[in-house]
Backbone as CSV, one residue per row, in Angstrom:
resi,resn,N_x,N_y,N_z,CA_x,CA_y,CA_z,C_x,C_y,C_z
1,UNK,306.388,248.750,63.412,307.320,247.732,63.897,307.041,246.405,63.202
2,UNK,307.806,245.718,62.662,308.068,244.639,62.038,307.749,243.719,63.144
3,UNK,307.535,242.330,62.769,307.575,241.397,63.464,307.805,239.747,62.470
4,UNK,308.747,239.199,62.880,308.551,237.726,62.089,308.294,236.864,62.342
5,UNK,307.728,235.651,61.726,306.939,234.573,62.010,308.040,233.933,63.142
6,UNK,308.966,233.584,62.911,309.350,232.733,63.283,309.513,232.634,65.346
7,UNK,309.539,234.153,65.408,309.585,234.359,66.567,308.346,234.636,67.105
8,UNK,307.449,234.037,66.449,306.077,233.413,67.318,305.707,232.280,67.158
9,UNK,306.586,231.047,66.887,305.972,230.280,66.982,305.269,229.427,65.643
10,UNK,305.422,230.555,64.401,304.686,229.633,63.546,305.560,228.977,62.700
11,UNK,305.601,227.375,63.296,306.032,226.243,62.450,305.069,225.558,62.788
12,UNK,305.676,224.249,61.716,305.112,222.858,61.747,303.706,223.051,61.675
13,UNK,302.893,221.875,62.983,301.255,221.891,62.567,300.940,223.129,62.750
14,UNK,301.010,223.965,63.465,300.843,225.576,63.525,300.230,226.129,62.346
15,UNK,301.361,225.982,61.480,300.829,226.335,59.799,299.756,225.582,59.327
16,UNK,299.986,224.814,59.273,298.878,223.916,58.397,297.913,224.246,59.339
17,UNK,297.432,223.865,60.628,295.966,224.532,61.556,295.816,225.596,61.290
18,UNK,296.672,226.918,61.174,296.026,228.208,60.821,295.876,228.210,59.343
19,UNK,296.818,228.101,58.574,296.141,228.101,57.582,295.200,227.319,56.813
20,UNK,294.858,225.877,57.215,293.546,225.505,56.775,292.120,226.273,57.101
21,UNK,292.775,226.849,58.396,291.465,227.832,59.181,291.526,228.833,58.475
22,UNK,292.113,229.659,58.116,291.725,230.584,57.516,291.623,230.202,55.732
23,UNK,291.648,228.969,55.444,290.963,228.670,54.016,289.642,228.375,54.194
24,UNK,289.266,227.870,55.209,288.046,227.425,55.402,286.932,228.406,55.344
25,UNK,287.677,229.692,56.546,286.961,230.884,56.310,287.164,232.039,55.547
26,UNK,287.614,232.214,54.781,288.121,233.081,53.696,288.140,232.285,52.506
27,UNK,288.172,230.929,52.064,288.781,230.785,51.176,290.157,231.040,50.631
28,UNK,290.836,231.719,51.124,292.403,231.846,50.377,293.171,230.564,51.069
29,UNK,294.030,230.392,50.026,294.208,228.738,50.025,296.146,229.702,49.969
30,UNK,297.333,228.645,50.794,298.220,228.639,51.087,299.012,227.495,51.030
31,UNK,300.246,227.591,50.335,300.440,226.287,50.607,301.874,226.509,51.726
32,UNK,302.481,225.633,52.174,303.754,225.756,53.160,304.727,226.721,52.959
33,UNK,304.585,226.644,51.879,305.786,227.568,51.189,305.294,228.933,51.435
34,UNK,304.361,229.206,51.687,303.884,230.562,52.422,303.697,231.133,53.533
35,UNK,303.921,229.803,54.491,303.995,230.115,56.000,304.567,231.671,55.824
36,UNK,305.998,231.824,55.730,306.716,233.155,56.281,305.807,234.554,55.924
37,UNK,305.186,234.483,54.743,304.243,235.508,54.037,303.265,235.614,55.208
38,UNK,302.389,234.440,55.588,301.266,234.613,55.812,301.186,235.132,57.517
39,UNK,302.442,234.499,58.095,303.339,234.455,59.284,303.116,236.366,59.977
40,UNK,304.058,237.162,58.295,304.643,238.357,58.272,303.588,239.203,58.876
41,UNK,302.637,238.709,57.704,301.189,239.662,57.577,300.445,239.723,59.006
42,UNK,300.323,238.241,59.796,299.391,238.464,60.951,300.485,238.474,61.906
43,UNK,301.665,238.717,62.098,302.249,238.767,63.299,301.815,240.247,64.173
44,UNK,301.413,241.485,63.588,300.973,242.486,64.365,299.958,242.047,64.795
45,UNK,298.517,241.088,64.289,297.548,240.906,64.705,297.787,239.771,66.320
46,UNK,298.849,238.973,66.010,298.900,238.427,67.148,299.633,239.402,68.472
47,UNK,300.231,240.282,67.895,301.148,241.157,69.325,300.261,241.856,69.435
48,UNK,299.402,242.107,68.886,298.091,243.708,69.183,297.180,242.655,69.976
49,UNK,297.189,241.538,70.231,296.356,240.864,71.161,297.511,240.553,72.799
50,UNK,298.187,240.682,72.448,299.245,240.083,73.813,299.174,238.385,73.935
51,UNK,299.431,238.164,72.613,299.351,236.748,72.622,301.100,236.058,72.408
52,UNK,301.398,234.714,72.686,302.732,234.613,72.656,303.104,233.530,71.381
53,UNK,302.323,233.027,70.757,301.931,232.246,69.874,301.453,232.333,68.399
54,UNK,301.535,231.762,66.842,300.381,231.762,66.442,299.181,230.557,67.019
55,UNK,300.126,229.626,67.614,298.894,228.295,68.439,297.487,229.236,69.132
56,UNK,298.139,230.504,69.479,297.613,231.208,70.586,296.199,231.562,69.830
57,UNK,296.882,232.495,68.863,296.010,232.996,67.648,295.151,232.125,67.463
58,UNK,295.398,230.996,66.835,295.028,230.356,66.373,293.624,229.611,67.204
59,UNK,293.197,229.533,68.401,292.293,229.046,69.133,291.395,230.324,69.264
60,UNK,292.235,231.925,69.241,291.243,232.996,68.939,290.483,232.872,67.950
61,UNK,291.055,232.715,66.753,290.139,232.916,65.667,289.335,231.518,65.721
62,UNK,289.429,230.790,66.217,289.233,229.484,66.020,287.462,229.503,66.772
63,UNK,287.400,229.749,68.378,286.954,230.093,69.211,285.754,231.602,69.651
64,UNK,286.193,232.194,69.211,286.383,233.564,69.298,284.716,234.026,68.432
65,UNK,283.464,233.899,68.650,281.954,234.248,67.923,282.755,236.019,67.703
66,UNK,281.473,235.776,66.098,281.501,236.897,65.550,282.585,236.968,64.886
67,UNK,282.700,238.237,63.616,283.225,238.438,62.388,284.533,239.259,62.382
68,UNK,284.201,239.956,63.489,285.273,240.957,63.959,286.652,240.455,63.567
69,UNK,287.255,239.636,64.077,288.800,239.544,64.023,289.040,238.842,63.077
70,UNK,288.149,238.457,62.432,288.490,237.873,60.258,288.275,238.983,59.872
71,UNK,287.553,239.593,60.075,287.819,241.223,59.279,289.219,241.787,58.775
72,UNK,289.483,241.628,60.571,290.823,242.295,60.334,292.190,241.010,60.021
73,UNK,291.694,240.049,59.969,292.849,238.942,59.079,292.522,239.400,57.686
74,UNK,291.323,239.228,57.315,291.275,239.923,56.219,292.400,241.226,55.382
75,UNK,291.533,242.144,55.912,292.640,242.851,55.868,294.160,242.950,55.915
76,UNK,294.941,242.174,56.885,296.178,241.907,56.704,296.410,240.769,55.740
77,UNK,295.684,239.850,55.069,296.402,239.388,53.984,296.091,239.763,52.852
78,UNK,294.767,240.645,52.379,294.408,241.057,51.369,295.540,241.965,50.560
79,UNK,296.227,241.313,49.277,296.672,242.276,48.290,295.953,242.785,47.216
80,UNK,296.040,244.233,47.344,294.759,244.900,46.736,296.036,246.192,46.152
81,UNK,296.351,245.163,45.063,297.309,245.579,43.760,296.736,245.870,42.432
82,UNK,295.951,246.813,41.970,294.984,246.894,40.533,295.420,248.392,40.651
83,UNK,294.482,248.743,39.247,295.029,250.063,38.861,293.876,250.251,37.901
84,UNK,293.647,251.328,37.602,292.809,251.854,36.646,292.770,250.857,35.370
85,UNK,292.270,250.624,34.076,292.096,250.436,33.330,293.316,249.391,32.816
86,UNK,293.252,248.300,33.650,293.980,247.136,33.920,293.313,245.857,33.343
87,UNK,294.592,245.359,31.856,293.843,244.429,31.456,292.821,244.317,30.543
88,UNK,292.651,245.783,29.627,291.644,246.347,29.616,290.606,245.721,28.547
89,UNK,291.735,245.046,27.521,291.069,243.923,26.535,289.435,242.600,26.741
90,UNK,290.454,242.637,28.553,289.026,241.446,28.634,287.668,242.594,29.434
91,UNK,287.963,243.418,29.323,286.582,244.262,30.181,285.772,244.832,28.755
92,UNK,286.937,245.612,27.628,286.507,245.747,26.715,285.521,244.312,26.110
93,UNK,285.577,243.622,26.014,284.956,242.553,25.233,283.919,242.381,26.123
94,UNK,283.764,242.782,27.675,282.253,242.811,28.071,281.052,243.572,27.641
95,UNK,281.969,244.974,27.774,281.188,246.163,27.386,280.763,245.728,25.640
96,UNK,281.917,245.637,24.695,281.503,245.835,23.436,280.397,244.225,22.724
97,UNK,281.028,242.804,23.568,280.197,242.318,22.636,279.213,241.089,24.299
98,UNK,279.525,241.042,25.728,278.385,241.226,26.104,277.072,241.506,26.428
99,UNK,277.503,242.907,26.698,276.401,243.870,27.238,275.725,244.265,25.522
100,UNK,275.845,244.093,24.631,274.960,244.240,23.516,274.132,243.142,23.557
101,UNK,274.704,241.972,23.655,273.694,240.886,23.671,272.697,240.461,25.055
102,UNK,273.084,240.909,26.442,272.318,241.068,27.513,270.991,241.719,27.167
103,UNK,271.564,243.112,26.730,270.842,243.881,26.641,269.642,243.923,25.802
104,UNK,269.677,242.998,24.728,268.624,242.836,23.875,267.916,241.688,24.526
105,UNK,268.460,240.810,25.025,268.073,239.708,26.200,267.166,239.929,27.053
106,UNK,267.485,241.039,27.753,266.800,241.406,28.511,265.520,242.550,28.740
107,UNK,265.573,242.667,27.344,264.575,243.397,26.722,263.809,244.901,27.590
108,UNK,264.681,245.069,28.050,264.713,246.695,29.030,264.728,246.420,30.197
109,UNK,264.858,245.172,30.266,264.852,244.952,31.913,266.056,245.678,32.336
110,UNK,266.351,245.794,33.733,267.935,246.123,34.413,268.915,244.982,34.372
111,UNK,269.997,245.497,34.304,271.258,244.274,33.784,272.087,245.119,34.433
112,UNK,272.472,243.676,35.637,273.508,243.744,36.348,274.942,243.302,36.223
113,UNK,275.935,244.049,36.919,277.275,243.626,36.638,277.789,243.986,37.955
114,UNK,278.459,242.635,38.486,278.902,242.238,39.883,280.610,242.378,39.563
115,UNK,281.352,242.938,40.116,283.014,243.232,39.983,282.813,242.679,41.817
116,UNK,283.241,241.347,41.572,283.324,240.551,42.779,284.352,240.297,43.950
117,UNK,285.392,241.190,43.407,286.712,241.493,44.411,287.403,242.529,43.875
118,UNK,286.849,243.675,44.424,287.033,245.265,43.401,287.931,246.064,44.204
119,UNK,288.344,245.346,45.435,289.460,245.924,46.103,289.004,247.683,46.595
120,UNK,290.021,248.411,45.896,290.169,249.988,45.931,289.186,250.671,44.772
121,UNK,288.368,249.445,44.230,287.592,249.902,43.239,288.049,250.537,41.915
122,UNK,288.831,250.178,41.818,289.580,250.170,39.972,288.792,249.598,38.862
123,UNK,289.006,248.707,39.157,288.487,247.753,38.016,286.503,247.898,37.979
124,UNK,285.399,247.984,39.167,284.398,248.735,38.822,283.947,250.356,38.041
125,UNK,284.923,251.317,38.652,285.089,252.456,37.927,285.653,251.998,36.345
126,UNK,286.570,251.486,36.006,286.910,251.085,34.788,285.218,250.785,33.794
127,UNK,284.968,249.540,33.995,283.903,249.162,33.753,282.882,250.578,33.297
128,UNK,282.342,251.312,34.654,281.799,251.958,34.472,281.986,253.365,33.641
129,UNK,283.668,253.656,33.447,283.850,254.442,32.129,283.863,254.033,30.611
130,UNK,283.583,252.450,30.352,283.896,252.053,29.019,282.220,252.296,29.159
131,UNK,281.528,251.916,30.091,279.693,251.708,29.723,279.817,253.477,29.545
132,UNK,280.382,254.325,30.016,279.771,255.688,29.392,279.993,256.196,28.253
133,UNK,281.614,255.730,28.149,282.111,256.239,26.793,281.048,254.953,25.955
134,UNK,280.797,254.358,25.966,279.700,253.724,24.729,278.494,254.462,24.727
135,UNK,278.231,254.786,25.872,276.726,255.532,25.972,275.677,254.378,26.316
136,UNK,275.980,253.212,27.159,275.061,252.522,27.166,274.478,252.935,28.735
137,UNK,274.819,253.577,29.208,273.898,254.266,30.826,272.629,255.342,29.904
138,UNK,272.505,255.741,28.526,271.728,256.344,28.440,270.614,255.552,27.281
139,UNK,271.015,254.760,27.496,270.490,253.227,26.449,270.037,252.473,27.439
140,UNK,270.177,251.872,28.636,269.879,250.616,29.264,270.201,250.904,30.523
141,UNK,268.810,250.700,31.488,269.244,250.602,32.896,270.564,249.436,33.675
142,UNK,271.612,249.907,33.273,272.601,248.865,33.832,273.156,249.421,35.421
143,UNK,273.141,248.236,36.134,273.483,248.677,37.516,274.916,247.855,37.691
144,UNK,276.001,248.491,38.250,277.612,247.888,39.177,277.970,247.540,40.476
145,UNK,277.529,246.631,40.879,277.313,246.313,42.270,279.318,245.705,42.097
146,UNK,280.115,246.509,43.401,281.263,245.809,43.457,281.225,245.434,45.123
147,UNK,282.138,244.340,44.875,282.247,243.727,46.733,283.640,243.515,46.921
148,UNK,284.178,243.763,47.855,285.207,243.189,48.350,285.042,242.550,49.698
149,UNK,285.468,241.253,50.449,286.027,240.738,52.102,286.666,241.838,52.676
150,UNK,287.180,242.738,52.352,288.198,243.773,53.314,287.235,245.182,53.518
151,UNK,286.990,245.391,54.636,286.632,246.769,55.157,287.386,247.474,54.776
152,UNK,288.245,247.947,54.904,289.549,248.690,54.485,289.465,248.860,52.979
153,UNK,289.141,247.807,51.944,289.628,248.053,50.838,287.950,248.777,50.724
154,UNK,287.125,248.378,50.762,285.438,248.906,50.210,285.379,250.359,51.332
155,UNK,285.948,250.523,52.068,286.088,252.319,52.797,286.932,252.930,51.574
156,UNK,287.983,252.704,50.835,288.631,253.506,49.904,288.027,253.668,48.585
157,UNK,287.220,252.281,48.263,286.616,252.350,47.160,285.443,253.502,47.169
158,UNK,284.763,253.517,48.575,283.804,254.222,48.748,284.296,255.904,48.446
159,UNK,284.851,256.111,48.747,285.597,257.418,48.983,286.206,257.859,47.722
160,UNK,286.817,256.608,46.794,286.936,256.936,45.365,287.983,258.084,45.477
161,UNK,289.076,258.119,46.069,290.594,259.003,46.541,290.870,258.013,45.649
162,UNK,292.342,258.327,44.228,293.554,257.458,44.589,294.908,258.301,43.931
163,UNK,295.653,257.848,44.287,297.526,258.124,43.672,297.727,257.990,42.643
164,UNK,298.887,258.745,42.080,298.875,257.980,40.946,299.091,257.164,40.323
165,UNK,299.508,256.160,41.064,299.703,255.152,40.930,299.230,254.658,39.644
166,UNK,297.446,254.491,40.783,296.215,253.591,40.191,296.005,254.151,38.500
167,UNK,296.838,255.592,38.238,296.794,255.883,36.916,297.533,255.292,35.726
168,UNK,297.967,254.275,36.032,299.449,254.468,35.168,299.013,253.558,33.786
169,UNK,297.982,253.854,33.560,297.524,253.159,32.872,296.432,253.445,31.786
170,UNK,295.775,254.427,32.535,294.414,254.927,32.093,294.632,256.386,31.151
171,UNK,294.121,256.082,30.061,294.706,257.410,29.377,294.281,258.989,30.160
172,UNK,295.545,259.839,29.541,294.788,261.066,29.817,293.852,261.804,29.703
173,UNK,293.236,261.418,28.554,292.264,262.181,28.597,290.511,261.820,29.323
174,UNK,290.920,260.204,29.931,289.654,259.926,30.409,290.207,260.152,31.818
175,UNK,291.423,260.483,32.480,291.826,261.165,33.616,291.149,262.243,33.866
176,UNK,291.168,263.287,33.204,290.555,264.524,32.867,289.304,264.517,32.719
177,UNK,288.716,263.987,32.155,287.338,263.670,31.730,286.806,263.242,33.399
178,UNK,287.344,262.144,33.974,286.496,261.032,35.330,287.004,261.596,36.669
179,UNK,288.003,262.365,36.878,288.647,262.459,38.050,289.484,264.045,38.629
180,UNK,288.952,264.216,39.212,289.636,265.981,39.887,290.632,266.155,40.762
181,UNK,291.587,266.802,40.217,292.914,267.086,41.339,292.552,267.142,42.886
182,UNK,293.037,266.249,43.601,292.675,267.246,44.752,294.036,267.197,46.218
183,UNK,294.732,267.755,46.557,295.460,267.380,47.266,296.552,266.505,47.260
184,UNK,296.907,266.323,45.657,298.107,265.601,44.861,297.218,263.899,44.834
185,UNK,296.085,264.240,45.415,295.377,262.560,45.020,294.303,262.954,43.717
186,UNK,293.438,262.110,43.008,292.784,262.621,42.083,291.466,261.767,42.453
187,UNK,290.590,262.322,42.553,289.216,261.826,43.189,288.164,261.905,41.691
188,UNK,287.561,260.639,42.005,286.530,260.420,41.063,285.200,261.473,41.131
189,UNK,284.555,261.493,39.674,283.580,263.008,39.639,282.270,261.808,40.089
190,UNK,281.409,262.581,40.734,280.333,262.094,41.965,279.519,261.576,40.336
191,UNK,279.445,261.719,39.394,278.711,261.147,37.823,278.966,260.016,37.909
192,UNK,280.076,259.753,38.207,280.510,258.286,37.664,280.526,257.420,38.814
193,UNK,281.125,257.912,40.195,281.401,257.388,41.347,279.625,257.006,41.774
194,UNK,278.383,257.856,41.323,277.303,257.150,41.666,276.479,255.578,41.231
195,UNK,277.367,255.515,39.794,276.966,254.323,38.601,277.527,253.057,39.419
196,UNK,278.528,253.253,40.314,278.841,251.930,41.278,278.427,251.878,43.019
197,UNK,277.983,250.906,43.092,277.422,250.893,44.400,278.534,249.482,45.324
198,UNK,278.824,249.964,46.545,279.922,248.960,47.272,279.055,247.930,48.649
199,UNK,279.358,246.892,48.835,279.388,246.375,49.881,280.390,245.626,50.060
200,UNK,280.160,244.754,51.434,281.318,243.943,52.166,281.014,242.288,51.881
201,UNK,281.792,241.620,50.928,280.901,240.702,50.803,281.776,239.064,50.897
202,UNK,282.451,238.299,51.623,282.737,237.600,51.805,282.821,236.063,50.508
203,UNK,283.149,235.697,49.629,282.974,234.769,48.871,283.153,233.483,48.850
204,UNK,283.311,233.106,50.411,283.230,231.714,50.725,282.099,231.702,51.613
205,UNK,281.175,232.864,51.946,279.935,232.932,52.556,278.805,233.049,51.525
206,UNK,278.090,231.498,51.561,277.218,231.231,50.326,275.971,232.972,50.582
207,UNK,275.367,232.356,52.039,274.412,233.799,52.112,274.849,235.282,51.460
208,UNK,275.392,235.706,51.629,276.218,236.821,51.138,276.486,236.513,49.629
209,UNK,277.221,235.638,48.645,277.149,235.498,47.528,276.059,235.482,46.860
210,UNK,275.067,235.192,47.572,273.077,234.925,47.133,272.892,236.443,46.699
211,UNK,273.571,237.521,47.000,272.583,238.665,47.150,272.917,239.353,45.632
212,UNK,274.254,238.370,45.042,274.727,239.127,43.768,274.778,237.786,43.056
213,UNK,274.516,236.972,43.062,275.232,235.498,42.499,273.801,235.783,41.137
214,UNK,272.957,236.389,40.894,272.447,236.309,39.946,272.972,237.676,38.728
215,UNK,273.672,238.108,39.193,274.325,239.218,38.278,274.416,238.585,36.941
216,UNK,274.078,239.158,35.944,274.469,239.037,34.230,275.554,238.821,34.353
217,UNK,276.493,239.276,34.721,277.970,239.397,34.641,278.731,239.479,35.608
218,UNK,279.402,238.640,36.007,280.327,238.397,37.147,281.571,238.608,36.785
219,UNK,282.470,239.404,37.376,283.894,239.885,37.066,284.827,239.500,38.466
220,UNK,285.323,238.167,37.994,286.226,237.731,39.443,287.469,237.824,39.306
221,UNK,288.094,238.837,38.347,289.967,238.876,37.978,290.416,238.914,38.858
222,UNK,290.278,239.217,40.188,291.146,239.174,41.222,290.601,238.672,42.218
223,UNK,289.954,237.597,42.085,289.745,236.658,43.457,289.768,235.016,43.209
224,UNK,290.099,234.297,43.882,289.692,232.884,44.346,287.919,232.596,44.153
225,UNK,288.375,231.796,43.433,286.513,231.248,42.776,286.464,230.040,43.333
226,UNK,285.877,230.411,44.472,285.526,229.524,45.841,284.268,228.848,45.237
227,UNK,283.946,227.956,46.096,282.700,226.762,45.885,281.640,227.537,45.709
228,UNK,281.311,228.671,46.644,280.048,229.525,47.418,279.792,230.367,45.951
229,UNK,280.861,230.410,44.872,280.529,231.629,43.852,279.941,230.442,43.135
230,UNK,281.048,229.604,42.649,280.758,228.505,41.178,279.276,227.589,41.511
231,UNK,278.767,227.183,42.903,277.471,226.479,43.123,276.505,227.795,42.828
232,UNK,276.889,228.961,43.435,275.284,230.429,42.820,274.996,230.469,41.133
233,UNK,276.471,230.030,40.791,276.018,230.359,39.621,276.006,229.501,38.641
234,UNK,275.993,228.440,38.852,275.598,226.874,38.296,277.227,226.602,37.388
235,UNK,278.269,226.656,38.200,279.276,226.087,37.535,280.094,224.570,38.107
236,UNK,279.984,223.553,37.426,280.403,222.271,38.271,282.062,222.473,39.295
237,UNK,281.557,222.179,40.380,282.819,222.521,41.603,284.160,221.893,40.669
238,UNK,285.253,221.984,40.906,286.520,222.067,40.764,287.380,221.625,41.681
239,UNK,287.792,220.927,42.109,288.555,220.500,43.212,289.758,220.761,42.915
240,UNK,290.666,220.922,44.037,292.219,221.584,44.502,292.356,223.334,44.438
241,UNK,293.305,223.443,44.454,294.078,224.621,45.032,293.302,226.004,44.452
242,UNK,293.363,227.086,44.922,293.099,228.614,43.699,294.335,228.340,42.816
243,UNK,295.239,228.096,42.962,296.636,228.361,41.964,295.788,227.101,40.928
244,UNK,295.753,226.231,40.839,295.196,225.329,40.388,294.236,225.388,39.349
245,UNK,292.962,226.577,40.079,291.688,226.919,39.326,292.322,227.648,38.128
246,UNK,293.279,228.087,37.442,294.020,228.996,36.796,293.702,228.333,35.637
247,UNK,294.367,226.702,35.699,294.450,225.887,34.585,293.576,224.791,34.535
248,UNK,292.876,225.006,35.658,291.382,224.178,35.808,291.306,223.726,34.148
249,UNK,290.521,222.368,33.921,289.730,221.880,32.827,288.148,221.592,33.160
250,UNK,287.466,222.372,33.092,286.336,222.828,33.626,285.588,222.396,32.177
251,UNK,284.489,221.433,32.218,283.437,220.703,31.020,282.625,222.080,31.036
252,UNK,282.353,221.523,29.419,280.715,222.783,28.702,280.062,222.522,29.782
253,UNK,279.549,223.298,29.974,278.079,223.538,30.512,276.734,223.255,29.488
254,UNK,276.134,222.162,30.006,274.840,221.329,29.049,274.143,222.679,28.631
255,UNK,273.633,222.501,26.928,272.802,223.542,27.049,273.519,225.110,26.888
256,UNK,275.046,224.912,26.751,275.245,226.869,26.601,275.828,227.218,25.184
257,UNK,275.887,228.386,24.920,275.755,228.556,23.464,277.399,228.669,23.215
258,UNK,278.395,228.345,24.603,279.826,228.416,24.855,280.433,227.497,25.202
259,UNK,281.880,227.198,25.705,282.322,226.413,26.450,282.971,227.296,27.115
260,UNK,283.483,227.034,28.317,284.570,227.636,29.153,285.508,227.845,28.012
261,UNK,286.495,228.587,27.950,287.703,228.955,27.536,288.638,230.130,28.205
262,UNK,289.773,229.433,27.706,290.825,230.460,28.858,291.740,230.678,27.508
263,UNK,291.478,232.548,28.220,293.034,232.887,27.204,293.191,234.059,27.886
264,UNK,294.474,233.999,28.066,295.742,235.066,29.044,294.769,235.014,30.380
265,UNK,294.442,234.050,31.143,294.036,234.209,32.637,292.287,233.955,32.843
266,UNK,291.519,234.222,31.366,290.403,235.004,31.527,289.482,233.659,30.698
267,UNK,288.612,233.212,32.126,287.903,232.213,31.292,285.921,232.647,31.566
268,UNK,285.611,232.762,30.341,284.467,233.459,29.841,283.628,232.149,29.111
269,UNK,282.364,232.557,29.298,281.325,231.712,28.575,279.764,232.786,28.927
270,UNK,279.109,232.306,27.706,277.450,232.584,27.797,277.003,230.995,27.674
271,UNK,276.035,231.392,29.379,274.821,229.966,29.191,273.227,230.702,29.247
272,UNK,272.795,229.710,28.514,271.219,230.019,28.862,270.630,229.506,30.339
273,UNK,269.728,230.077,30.140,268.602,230.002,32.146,267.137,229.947,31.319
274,UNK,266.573,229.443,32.410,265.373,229.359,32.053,264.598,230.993,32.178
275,UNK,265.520,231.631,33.016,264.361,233.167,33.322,265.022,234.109,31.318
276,UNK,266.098,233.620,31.032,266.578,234.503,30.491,267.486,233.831,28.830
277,UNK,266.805,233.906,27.538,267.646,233.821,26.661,269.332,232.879,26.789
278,UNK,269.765,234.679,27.706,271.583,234.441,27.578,271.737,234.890,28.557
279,UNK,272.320,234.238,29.647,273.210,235.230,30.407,274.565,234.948,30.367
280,UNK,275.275,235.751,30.996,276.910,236.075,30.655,278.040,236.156,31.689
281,UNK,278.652,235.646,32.074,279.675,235.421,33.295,281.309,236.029,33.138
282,UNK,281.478,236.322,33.512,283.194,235.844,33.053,283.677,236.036,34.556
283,UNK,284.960,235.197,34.516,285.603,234.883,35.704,287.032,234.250,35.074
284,UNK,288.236,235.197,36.056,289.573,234.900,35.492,289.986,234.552,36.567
């Protein structure tokens, strides 16, 4: 059953109070012009409470201890639109001229790679078929830690089911090669599905960003690069909107052997650290 904003209530300050609240805690940033969207998405969450309001809502989530019912806002605004081997130019250029230079960097150490809003887990599996087809899992302990905010989306990733959707992209023969018919869905082979590991990880929650914010390689193509990511990983804050951060003019970083640069979405740099030579970021 459908439900629309309007017949709960959400105008005027309404909007702007819920949705600053839920930028505050999520980070996803809205502007007015999205009321009806954002309206659409939580109007079941407000009738599955017997509430008559979003004002109503709005003092729940507001009020309301514990994580539970951002979970599930979460979930209703999360679009978790990716596909297999999406984009594939800027992942290629991790695998082929990153992870060569990490890797000598790090001189056998383990080298991590964080896919920081991996949704249904596309874009980590991706990753983790260009590192096989190179052969660097039998060259270098590299580990894939992916996170998503949505329960919902990191239960599917876990499970590694998808349609074919998520194919429409990925050639056939690494179809064949990574993934088994099963029930008109095609499920990832337990080889590859073990090379990525999932949690639930919030990115406007600094604690939670701490546990990956030192990753070699950070892959944020599909999220909002909130304060809590760019302070873990020593990038100067940015002020205004996510739509905004797109065309951000973001200064060198003192000291890196790069500058920020953006081309088609995707802004990449290597800085040095004191533990390490080079390390390597990218974030679109």
């Amino acid at each position: 059953m459908q439900y629309r904003a309007d017949s709960l209530g959400l105008v005027g300050h309404v909007t702007t109070l819920l949705m600053d609240l839920i930028h505050e805690q999520l980070g996803l940033h809205y502007t007015p012009a999205d009321a009806d969207q954002v309206g659409d998405r939580l109007a079941p969450l407000v009738v599955a409470r017997g509430l008559a309001s979003f004002m109503d809502y709005y003092y729940v989530l507001k009020y309301t201890p514990g994580p539970d019912e951002w979970l599930k806002v979460m979930d209703a605004l999360a679009v978790q639109e990716t596909y297999l081997w999406r984009e594939i130019d800027q992942l290629r250029a991790v695998v082929d001229h990153l992870v060569p230079a990490l890797v000598t960097a790090h001189r056998g150490g383990p080298l991590r790679i964080w896919s920081s809003a991996c949704a249904s887990g596309e874009e980590p599996l991706t990753v983790a078929m260009l590192l096989d087809e190179a052969g660097w899992f039998d060259r270098a302990p590299i580990e894939i830690v992916a996170s998503d905010a949505s329960p919902v989306a990191i239960a599917r990733a876990r499970k590694g089911d998808y349609t074919q959707r998520s194919f429409r992209n990925l050639p056939p023969s690494l179809k064949e090669k990574y993934f088994v018919p099963r029930d008109g869905h095609w499920t990832v082979i337990p080889d590859l599905h073990r090379r990525v590991s999932y949690d639930l990880v919030n990115l406007v929650a600094e604690d939670q960003v701490a546990r990956y914010a030192s990753a070699s390689v950070i892959l944020c193509r599909s999220s909002v690069i909130t304060d809590a990511v760019m302070a873990m990983i020593g990038i100067p804050r940015v002020t205004g909107s996510a739509r905004s951060l797109r065309s951000a003019s973001i200064p060198s970083i003192p000291g890196s052997r790069m500058s920020i640069r953006t081309r088609l979405g995707c802004r990449s740099w290597a800085r040095r650290t004191p533990s390490s030579p080079v390390s390597a970021s990218m974030i679109a």
